[in-house]
Each structure stands twice: as structure tokens, then as C-alpha cells.
C-alpha positions as CSV (number, residue, x, y, z in Angstrom):
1,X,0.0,0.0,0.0
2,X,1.4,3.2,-0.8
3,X,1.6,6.0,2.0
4,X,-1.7,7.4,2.9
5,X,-0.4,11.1,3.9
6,X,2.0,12.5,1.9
7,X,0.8,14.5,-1.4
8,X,3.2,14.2,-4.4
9,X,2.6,16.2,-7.2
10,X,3.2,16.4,-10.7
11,X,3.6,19.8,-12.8
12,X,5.3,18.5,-16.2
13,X,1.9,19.4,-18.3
14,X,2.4,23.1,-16.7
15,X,5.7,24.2,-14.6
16,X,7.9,21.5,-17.2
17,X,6.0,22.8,-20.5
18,X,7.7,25.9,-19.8
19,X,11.6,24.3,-21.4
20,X,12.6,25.5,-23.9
21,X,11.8,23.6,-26.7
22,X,9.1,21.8,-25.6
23,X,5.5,22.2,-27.4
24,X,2.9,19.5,-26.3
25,X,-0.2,19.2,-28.1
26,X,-3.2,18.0,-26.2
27,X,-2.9,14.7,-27.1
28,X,0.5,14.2,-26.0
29,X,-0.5,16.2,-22.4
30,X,-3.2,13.5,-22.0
31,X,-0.6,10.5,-22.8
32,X,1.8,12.0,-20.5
33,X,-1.0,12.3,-17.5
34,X,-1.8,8.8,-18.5
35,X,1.4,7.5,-17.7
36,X,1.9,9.8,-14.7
37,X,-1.0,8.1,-12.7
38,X,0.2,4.5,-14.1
39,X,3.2,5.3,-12.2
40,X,1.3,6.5,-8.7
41,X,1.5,10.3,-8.8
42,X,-1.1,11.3,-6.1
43,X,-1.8,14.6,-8.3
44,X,-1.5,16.0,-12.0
45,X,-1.4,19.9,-12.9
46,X,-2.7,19.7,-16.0
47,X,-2.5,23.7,-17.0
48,X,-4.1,26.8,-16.6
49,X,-7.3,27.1,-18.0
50,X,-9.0,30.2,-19.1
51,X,-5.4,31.6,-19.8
52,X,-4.2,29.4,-22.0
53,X,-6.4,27.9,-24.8
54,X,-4.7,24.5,-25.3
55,X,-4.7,23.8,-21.3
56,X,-8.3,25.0,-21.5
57,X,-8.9,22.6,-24.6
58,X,-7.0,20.0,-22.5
59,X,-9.3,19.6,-19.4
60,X,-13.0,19.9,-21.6
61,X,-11.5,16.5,-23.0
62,X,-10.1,15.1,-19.8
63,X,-13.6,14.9,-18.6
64,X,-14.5,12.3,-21.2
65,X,-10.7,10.8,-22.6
66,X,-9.0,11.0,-19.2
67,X,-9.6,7.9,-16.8
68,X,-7.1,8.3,-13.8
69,X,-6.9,5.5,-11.3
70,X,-4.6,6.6,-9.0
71,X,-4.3,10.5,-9.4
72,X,-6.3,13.4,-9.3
73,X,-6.1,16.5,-11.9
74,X,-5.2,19.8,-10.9
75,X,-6.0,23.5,-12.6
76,X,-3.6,26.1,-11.9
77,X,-4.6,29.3,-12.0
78,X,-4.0,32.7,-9.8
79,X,-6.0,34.5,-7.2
80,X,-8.2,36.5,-8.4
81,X,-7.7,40.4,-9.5
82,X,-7.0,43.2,-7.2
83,X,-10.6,45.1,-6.3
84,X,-12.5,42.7,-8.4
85,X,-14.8,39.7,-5.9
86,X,-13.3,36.5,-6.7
87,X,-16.9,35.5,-7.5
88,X,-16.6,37.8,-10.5
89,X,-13.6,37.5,-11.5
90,X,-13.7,34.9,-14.8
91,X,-10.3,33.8,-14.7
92,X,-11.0,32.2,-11.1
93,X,-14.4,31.1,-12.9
94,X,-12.3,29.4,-15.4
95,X,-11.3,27.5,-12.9
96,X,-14.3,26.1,-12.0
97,X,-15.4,25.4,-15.2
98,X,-12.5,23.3,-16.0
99,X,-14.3,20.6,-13.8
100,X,-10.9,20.0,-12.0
101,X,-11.2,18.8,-8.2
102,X,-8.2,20.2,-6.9
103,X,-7.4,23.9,-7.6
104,X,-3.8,25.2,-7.1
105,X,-3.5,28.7,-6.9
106,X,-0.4,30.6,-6.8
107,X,-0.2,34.0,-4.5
108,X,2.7,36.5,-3.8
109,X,4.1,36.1,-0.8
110,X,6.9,38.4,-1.3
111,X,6.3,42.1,-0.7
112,X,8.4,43.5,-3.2
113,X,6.4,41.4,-6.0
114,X,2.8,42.4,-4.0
115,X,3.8,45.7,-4.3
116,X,5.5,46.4,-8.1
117,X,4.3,43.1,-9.5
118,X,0.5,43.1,-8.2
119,X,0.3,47.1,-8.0
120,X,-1.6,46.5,-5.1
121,X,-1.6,47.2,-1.3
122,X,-0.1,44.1,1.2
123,X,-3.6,44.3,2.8
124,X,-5.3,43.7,-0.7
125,X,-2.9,40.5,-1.3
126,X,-3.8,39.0,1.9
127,X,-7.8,39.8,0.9
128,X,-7.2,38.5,-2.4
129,X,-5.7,34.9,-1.4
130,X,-8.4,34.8,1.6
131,X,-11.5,35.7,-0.8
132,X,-10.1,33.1,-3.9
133,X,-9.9,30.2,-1.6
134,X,-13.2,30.7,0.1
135,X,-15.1,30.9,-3.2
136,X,-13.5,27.6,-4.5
137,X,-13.9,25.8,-1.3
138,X,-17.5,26.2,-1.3
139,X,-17.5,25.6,-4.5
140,X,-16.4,21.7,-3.5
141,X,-12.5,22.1,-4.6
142,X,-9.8,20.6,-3.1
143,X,-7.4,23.8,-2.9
144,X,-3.6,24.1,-2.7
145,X,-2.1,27.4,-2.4
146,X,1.4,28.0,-3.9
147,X,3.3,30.7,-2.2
148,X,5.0,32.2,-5.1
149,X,9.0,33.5,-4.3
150,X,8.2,32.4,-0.5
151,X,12.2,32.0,0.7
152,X,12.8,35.1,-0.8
153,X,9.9,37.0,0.2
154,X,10.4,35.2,4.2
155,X,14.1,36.9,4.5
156,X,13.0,39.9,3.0
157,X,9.7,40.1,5.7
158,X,9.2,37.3,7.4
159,X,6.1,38.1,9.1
160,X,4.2,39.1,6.1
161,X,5.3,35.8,4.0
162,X,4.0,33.7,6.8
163,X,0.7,36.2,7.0
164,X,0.0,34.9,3.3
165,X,1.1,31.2,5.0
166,X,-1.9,31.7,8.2
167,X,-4.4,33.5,5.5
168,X,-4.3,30.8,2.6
169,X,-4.7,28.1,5.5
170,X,-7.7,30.2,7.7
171,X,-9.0,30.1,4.6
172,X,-9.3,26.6,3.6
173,X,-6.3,26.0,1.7
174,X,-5.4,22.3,2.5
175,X,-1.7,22.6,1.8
176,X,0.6,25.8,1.1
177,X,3.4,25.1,-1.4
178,X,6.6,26.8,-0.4
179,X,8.2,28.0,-3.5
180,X,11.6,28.6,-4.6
181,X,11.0,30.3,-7.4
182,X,14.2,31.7,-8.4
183,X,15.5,28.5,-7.5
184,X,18.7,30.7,-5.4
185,X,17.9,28.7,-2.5
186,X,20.2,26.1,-0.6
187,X,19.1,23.0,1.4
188,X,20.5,24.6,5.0
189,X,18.5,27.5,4.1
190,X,15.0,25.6,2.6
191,X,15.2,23.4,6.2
192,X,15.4,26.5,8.0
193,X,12.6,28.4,6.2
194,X,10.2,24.9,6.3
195,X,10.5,24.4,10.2
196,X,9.8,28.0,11.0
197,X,6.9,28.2,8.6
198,X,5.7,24.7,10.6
199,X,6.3,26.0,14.1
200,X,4.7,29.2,13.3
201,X,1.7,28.6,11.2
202,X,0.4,25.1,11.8
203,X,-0.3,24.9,8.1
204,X,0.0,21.5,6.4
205,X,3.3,22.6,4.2
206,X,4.4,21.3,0.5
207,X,7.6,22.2,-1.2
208,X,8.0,23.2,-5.0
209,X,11.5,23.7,-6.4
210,X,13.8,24.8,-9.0
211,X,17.4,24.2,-9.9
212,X,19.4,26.9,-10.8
213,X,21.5,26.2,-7.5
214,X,21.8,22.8,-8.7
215,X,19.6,21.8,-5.5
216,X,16.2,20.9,-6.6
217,X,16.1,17.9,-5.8
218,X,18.2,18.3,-2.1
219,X,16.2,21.5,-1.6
220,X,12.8,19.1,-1.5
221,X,14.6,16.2,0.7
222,X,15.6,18.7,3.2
223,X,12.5,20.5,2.8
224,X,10.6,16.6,3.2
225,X,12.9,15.6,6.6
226,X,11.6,19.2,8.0
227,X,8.6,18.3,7.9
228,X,6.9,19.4,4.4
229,X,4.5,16.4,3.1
230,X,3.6,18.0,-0.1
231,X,6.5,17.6,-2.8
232,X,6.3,19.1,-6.8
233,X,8.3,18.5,-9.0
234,X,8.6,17.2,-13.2
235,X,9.7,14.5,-15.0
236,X,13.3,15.0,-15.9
237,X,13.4,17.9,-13.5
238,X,11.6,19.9,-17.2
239,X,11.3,23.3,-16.7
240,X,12.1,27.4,-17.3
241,X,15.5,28.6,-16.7
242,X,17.5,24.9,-15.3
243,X,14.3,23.4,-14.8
244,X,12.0,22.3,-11.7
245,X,12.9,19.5,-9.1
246,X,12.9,16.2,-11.2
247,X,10.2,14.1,-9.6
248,X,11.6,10.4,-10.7
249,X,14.7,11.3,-8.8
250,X,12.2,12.7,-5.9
251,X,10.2,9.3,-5.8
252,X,13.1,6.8,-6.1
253,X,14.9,8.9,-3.0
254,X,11.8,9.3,-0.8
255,X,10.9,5.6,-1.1
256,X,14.5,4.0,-1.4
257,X,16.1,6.2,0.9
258,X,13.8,7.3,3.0
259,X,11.3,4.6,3.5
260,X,8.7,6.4,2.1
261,X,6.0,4.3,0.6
262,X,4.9,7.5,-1.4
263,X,4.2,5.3,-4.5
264,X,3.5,1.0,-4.4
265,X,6.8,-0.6,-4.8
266,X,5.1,-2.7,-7.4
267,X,5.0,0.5,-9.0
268,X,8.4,2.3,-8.2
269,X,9.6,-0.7,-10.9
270,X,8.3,1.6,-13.9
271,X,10.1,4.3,-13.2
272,X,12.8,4.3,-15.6
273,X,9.8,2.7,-18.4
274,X,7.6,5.9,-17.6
275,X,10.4,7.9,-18.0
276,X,11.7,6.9,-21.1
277,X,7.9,7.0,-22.5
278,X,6.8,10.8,-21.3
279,X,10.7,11.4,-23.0
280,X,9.6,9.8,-26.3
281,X,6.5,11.8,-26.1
282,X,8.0,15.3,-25.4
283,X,10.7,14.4,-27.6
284,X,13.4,16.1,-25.1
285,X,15.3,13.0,-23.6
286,X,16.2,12.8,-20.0
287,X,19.7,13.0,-19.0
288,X,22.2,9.8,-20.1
289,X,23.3,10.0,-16.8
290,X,20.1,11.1,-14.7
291,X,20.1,9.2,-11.0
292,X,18.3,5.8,-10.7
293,X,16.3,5.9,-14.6
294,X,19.5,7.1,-16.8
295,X,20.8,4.9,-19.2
296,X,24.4,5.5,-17.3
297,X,22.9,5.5,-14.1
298,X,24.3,1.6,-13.4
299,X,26.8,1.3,-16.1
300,X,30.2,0.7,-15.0
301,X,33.8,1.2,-17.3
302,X,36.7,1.1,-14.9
303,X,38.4,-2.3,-14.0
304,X,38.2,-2.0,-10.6
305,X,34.8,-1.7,-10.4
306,X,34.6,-4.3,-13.0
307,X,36.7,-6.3,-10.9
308,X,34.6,-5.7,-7.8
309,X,31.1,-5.6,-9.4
310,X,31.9,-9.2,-10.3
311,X,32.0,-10.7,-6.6
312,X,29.1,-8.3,-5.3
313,X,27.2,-5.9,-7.7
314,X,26.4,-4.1,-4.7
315,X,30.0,-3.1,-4.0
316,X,29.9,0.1,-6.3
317,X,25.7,0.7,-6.3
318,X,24.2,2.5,-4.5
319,X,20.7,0.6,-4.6
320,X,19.8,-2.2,-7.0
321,X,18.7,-1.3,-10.6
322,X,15.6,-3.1,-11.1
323,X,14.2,-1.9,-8.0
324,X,12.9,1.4,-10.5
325,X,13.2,-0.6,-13.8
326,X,16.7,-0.2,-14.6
327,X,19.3,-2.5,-15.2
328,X,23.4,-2.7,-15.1
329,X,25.7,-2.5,-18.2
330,X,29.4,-2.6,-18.3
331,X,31.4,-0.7,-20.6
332,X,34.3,-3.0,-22.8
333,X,37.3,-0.2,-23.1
334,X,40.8,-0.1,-22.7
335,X,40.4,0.9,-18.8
336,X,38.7,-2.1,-18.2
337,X,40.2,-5.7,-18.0
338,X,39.6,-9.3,-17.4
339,X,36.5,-8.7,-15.1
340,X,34.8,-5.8,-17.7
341,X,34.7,-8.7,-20.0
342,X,33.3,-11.1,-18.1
343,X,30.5,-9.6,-16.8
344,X,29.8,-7.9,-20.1
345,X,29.9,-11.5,-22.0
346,X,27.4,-12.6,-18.6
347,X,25.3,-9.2,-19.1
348,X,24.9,-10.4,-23.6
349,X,24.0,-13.7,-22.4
350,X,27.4,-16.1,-22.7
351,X,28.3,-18.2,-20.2
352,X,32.0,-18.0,-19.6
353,X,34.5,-18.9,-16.6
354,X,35.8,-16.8,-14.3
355,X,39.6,-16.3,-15.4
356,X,39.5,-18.0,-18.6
357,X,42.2,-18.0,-21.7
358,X,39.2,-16.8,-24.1
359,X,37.9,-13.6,-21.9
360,X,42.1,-12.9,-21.6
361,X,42.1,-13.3,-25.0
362,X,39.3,-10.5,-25.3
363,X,40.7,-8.0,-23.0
364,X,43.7,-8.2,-24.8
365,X,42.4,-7.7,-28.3
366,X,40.1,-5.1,-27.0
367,X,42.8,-2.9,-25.3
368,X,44.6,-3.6,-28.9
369,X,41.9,-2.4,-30.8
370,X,41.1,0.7,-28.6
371,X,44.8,1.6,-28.9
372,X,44.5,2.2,-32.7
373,X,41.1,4.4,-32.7
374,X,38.2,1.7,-31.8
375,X,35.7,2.3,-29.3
376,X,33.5,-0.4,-28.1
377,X,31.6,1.2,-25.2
378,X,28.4,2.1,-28.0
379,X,29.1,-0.3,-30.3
380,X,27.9,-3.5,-28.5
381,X,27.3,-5.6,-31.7
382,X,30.6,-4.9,-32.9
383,X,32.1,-6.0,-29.8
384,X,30.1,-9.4,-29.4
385,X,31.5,-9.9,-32.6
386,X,34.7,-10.2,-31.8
387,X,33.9,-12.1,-28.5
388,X,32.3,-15.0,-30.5
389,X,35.6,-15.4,-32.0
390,X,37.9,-15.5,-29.2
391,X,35.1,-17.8,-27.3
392,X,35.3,-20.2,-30.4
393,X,39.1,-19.6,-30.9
394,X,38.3,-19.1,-34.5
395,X,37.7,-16.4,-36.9
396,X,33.9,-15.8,-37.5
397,X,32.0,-17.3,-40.2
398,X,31.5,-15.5,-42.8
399,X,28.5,-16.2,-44.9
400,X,29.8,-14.4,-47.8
401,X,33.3,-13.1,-48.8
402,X,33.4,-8.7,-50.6
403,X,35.5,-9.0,-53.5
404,X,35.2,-5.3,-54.0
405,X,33.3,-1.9,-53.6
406,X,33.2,1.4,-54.9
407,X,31.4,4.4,-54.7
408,X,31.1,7.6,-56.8
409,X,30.2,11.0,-56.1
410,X,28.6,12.8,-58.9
411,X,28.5,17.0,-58.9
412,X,25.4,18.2,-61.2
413,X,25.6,22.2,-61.3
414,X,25.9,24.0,-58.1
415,X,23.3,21.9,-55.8
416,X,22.7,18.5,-56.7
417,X,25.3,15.7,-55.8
418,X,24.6,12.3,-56.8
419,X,26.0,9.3,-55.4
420,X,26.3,5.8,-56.5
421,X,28.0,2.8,-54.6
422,X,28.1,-0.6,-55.9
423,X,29.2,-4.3,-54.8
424,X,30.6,-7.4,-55.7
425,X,30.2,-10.5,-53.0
426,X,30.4,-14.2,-53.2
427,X,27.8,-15.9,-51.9
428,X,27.7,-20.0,-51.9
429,X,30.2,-19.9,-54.4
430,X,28.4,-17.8,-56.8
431,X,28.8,-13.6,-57.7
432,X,26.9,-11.4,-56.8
433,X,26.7,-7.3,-57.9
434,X,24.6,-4.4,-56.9
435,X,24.2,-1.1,-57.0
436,X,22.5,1.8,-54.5
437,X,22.0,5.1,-54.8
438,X,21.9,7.0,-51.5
439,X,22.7,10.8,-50.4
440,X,26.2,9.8,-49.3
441,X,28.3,7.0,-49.3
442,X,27.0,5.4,-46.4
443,X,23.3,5.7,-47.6
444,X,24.9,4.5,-50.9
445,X,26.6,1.5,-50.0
446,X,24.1,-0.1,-47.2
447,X,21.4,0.6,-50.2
448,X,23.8,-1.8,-52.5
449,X,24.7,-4.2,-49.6
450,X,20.4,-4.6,-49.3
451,X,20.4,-4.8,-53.0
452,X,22.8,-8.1,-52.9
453,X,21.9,-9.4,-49.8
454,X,18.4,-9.3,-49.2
455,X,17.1,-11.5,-51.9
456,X,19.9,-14.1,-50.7
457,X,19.3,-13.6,-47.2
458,X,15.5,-12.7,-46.0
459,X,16.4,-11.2,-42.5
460,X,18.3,-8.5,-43.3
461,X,15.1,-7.4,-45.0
462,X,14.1,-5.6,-41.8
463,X,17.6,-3.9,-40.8
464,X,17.4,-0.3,-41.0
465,X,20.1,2.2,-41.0
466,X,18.8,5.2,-38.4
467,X,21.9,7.5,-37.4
468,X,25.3,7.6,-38.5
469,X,28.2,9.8,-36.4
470,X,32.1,10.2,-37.3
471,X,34.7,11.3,-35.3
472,X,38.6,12.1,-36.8
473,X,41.0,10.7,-34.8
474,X,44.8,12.3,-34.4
475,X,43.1,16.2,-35.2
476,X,46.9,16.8,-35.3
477,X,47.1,15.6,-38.9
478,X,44.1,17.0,-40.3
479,X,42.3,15.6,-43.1
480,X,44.5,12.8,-43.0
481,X,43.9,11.5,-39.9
482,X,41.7,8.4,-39.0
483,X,38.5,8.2,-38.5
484,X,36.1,6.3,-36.4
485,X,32.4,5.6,-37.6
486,X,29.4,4.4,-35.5
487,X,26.4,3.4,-37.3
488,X,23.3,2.9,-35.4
489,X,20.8,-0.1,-36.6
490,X,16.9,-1.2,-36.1
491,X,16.2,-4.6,-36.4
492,X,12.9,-5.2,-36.0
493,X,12.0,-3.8,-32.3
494,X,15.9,-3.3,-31.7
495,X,18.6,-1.2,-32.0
496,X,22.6,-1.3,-31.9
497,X,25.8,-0.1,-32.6
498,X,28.8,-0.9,-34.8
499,X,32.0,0.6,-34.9
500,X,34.6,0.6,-37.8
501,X,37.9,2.6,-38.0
502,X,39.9,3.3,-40.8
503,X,42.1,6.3,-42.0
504,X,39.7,6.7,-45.3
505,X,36.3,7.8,-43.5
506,X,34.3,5.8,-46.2
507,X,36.0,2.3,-45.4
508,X,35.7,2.7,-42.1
509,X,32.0,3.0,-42.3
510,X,32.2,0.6,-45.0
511,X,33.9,-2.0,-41.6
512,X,30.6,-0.4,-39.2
513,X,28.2,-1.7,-42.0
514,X,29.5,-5.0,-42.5
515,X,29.6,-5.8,-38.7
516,X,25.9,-4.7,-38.8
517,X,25.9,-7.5,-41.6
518,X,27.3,-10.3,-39.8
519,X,25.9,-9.3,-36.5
520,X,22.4,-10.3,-38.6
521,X,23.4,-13.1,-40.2
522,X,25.4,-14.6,-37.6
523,X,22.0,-15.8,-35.6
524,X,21.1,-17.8,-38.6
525,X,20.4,-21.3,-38.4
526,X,24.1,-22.2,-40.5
527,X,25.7,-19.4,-38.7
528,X,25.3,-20.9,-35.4
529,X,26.5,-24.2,-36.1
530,X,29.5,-23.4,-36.7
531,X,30.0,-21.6,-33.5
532,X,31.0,-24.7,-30.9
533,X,31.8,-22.7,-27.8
534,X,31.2,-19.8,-25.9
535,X,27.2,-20.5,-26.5
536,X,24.3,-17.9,-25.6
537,X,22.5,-18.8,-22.8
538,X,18.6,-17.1,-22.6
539,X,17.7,-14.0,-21.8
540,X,14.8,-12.6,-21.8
541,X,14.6,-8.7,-22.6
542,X,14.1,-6.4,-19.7
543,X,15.8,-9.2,-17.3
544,X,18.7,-8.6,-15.3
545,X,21.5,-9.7,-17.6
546,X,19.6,-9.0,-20.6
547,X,21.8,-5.4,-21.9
548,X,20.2,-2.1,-22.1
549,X,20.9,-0.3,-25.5
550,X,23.0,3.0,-25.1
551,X,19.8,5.1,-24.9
552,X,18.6,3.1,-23.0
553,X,15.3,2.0,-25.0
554,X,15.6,-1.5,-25.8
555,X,17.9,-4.4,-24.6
556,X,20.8,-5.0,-27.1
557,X,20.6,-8.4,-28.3
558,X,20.5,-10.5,-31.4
């Protein structure tokens, strides 16, 4: 059962749509509140209605489209006007109307912003936030007041900020939000501020941060341990300016650190899924290496963590991964040995023995490899690859043989380039040629690769180039130094990595695409016989052991 009393609260469809960069349609703020209550969030701000058309548009169909189980919706919205009754005034109607049971309004609680902000008195404030949340607690809403610039405004007049604090409450407000609304704030400071406002007001007290300190997130732990059972925050911490406090981090904290049962811990195990999901819907990814949900947040490189990580896992984590959905990875690179190989080969599904002549083998070509420009730490494919070989003790099988390649770049005029690549392969003994056409040579030659394969080979049908990155190597030497391609592949409902090197930038993406070749074929039927050691064991995607990809969508495996 998840804890009773505290209130945690979601503002991504409001506070986060303020990033830059963001622009959610209605449709996308309904999938992300849908996914928000799937996780446990006790509350959803869905917008401001009556001030902005869309959030408007986005409650009138949340009354039909929007079926929450666990959450309840919020409309944010401000008290109402200076000298107008809040019982007139039609932005607070708006409110109303929107059909929301909980109503969060924000006041000023900071004189300076009362006074050149509002234009009005400090007396009129105090009437304003007194006469908004009568009217909507008659009116049956469940009303949350959040005290806009409230550590600022309590150093500045301390009296007065907790005056808005006692009024909002007197009132009917069931929790006041302390906001750090610059986000200048430190945790000493927030603990401070919380335990007076407690001690003085006997309010029930919430916390709502930003994090242009850095200190979102600690600002709302502190706030939490003095005493605050009200936390706001966003997914991925979106927001203005550096953003808000980012709620998964928030949740995973309160309930893993803390013993907070804030959400079910049947629950807390979606964490990193829902997070990846409201990403893909925002299209602004979370942070690579974002605490408990990143796709770095239990990946490990260094041999000695390799090393340890292989006795205990729990030796260099801090909690384990697929207590919020996540799992661990281990980075292959030339800082890692013996034990980064192992528990990588373990983590792509091979069983192999501790301290064996094949993973030395591995380390050894790895470090080799790494020396001359490779880089196997996003190219997964690539490097299982080459750890098939040194488990077998053989080179790999190679279900065709390239007896050449070539591809030509065509200048028509001053705007169109045309290019054409073309292959010649051997396949069962007999010669294959193609030709692609493609806007560069990598386009060009994976067209001409599908062109010969594909009729020979049916499941490379469904391989799909989708990004390609290069990176010279040796800047020193300019355009003569080497370069190193990655080439990222879907396959169906995966996707990988392949790496090639080569000091002509065309061959070594012409290595990247056939790695992405073999890595396809090798999980064929004549493929696999003729690999006689080092076999895969099973593992099921989304298991521990089963590899997330870099970006952490989907597990890397053939």
C-alpha cells in the first residue's frame, strides 16, 4: 500500500512545458497524465485554463478521454484580480469550469512582487488569497495554495510571507506550497525556512523547487525531513530557466532512501519505463546519466569496479537497478580488463568462466583495438562480434566473402550531388553485384549491400540504417587523420551499434556496415553451427542480464 499522507505532485503538463523547446499538443499532455498516474502520482497539474487555450482545450476533454486511477487532476490558476470579488472575477471562474477537483492557486508572498508586481496594497494580497480560496472551497475544490517567491519573500519580511502562509490556510487552503521560485535557495537554508513556517503557522506545508542552484532535488529532501508532506516536481526535473525539481529522482529517493511508501513498490519498478515514455512523447530526452532511470545511471567502465562488481554488484551501487526498472551495463574499453569482459559477455548472455584463456584473450584484443582508434563502449554488436571469435578460438564465419566496392560522387551544377556505390560478394560460391544510390556514401553502400543481400538472405530485410556519427581521430594531422564511424541499426524492435575505424572515413563505415551484416546473419540457423563454444544462454529482454541499449530503450541483443 502506498503512504496514505504525503501528497506528491506532478507539474510537467504546466511548470515543465515551460523548457525551452518543448511544445505539447493535447494529445501528447493526456498520454503523458496517463502514464503519470500508471506510475502513482497522487496529483497531475494539468495547465491553466481560461489563460491558456490549449490547457483549456486539455481539461474539456479530460472529462471524457481521461480515466485516472490513482491520481487526481489539478487547474492552476491565480488569485483572483485586485478590487475585483473572486466570485466575478472569470479567470477564477475558469477555474471552475475546467471541472478539476483540486485547484492550485499561486499567490505572492513576497512584498516586493505584492507591491510592483500586483500594483496593489499588502492588505489587498492578503484579501485577495483569503476571498479566492473561500469561493472555490464552497464551490467543492480541493485547494492548494502555492506561495509564489516564498524564501525570498520570508528573508525579505518574514512576518508578512508567513501572514500569506496563516491566511491561505484560515481560509481553507489544505496545503501551502513553499516555492523557490528563483531556485537561489540552498538546502540549510530551505530546512530553515520549512520548520519556521511549521512551528509558526500550523499549516499542512508542500515544497515546489527549481534548480538553478543545482539543489532541486536536495532542496525538497531537506524540505521533506523538516517536515513538508507536499513535494512538486517534473519528470526530468523539465522546466524554465535549469528546470524544476525532477520528480523520478524525488520518488526513487523518498521511497528507497527514506522509506517512504509515497508510490506502491510494485510500481516504483516503472520508473525508468515511464520515464523513457513521457521522453519519447516530449521528444526532449532525460539526462544519459540522470540518478536511478539514466541509461548511465548503473553502467560501470573502470576495471576496478569491474573487478569488484563481479564478486558483489552491490559493491559500487548505491541501490539495486531493477528496484525502479533499470538494469546494469558494463562498458568494454581499454580501462577495463579481465573482469569488464566477463560480466559484459554474462550481461549479452554467454556463459563464460571466471579467469579463462578466451575472456584474456578479449581483454587483450580489446585494449589492442582501442589503442588504434576503436571504441567499443556504444558499439555493443561490434564488440560481441569479436567475442564470438575469441570464445570459439576461431575467426567468424562469414557467410559471404566482398571482393570489392566502390562508390562515386557525382556533382550536377551547383546543388545536386549524386551518389552511387556498388558491390561485388560471393555468396555459396556464386557472384553477386549491386548497386545503391543514397545521399552519401553510407546511404549509398548499405542501399547496394540490401540490393545483394536481401534477396539471398531474408532477415536482413528488416535492418534499417537510423543515425550515423564520425569522429577524426589524431586532429593533429588534419584531413589525414583516421576516423572512427558508428552506425546505429533497427532490427525489428531493436537497436545497436557498430563501430569501424579506418584512416579513409568511407571504409571505415564501410567495416561499421558489415559488422551490422554479420551481427544479422550470424544468428542464422548455419551461422550458429558453426559456433562450438562460448554458446548464448537465454535472456529474456528487460531481465537482469539482458543489456540495455546506449539510450537506454531497448535491450541490445540478437
Amino acid at each position: 500500500m502506498a503512504e496514505r499522507g504525503f501528497q506528491l505532485y506532478d507539474t510537467t503538463l504546466r511548470d515543465g512545458a515551460q523548457q525551452e523547446g518543448m511544445a505539447l499538443t493535447v494529445e501528447d499532455k493526456l498520454a503523458v497524465a496517463r502514464l503519470l498516474d500508471g506510475l502513482g502520482i497522487g496529483f497531475i497539474e494539468g495547465g491553466w485554463p481560461g489563460a491558456v487555450p490549449r490547457d483549456t482545450e486539455f481539461f474539456r476533454r479530460a472529462r471524457t478521454e481521461l480515466r485516472l486511477e490513482h491520481a487526481e487532476l489539478a487547474a492552476f490558476g491565480a488569485t483572483r484580480r485586485p478590487g475585483v470579488r473572486a466570485a466575478d472575477d472569470p479567470q477564477v471562474q475558469a477555474l471552475l469550469d475546467s471541472g478539476a477537483p483540486v485547484v492550485t492557486l499561486v499567490a505572492k508572498s513576497h512584498t516586493g512582487h505584492v507591491l510592483h508586481a500586483l500594483r496593489t496594497t499588502l492588505a489587498e494580497n492578503l484579501a485577495m488569497v483569503d476571498d479566492t480560496v473561500r469561493h472555490l472551497v464552497r464551490a467543492g475544490r480541493r485547494v492548494f495554495v502555492d506561495a509564489e517567491h516564498y524564501f525570498d519573500g520570508h528573508q525579505l519580511d518574514r512576518d508578512y510571507a508567513l501572514g500569506v502562509v496563516r491566511t491561505a490556510a484560515e481560509a481553507g487552503a489544505e496545503t501551502v506550497v513553499l516555492c523557490d521560485t528563483n531556485g537561489g535557495s540552498l538546502p540549510d537554508e530551505v530546512a530553515a525556512v520549512v520548520a519556521d513556517t511549521l512551528a509558526a503557522t500550523g499549516a499542512r506545508i508542500g515544497i515546489h523547487c527549481h534548480d538553478d542552484t543545482g539543489c532541486a532535488v536536495a532542496n525538497t529532501m531537506a524540505a521533506v525531513d523538516a517536515g513538508a508532506d507536499h513535494a512538486q516536481g517534473t519528470a526530468h526535473g523539465y522546466g524554465e530557466r535549469c528546470g524544476n525539481a525532477d520528480l523520478f529522482t524525488v520518488v526513487a529517493n523518498l521511497v528507497l532512501k527514506r522509506g517512504r511508501e509515497i508510490v506502491p513498490l510494485e510500481r516504483l519498478a516503472a520508473l525508468a519505463e515511464t520515464g523513457r515514455a513521457v521522453a519519447e512523447l516530449t521528444q526532449l530526452p532525460g539526462a544519459v546519466a540522470a540518478p536511478y532511470i539514466g541509461a548511465s545511471a548503473f553502467t560501470h567502465k573502470a576495471g576496478l569496479h569491474a573487478s569488484a562488481l563481479r564478486v558483489d554488484p552491490d559493491l559500487y551501487q548505491h541501490t539495486r537497478p531493477a528496484l525502479v526498472g533499470n538494469a546494469m551495463r558494463t562498458l568494454v574499453s581499454d580501462m577495463g580488463g579481465r573482469s569488464s569482459i566477463e560480466l559484459k559477455a554474462r550481461e549479452l548472455g554467454y556463459d563464460v568462466a571466471a579467469g579463462s584463456q578466451e575472456v584474456a584473450r578479449a581483454a587483450r584484443r580489446v585494449k589492442e583495438l582501442e589503442n588504434v582508434g576503436y571504441s567499443f563502449e556504444s558499439a555493443d554488436a561490434s564488440f560481441e562480434l569479436l567475442l564470438r571469435e575469441e570464445l570459439s578460438g576461431a575467426p567468424r564465419p562469414r557467410p559471404f566473402a566482398v571482393e570489392s566496392w566502390s562508390v562515386g560522387v557525382l556533382g550536377v551544377g551547383d546543388d545536386e550531388v549524386r551518389t552511387e556505390a556498388s558491390v561485388s560478394l560471393t555468396v555459396d560460391g556464386r557472384s553477386v553485384t549491386a548497386t545503391g544510390q543514397g545521399n552519401g556514401p553510407v546511404n549509398a553502400l548499405d542501399t547496394a549491400l540490401h540490393a545483394a543481400l536481401d534477396p539471398c538472405f531474408p532477415a536482413l530485410a528488416r535492418l534499417r540504417l537510423v543515425d550515423y556519427r564520425v569522429r577524426v581521430l589524431g586532429g593533429e594531422r588534419g584531413s589525414g587523420a583516421a576516423a572512427r564511424v558508428l552506425i546505429s541499426y533497427e532490427d525489428g524492435g531493436r537497436r545497436w551499434n557498430t563501430v569501424g575505424v579506418d584512416a579513409n572515413t568511407t571504409a571505415a563505415s564501410w567495416h561499421a556496415l558489415l559488422d551490422a551484416v554479420h551481427y544479422v546473419l550470424l544468428d542464422t540457423a548455419p551461422a550458429q553451427a558453426a559456433l562450438t563454444a562460448g554458446r548464448r544462454t537465454a535472456v529474456a529482454p528487460g531481465t537482469a542480464g539482458a543489456p540495455a541499449a546506449a539510450d537506454g530503450s531497448e535491450p541490445l541483443r540478437p
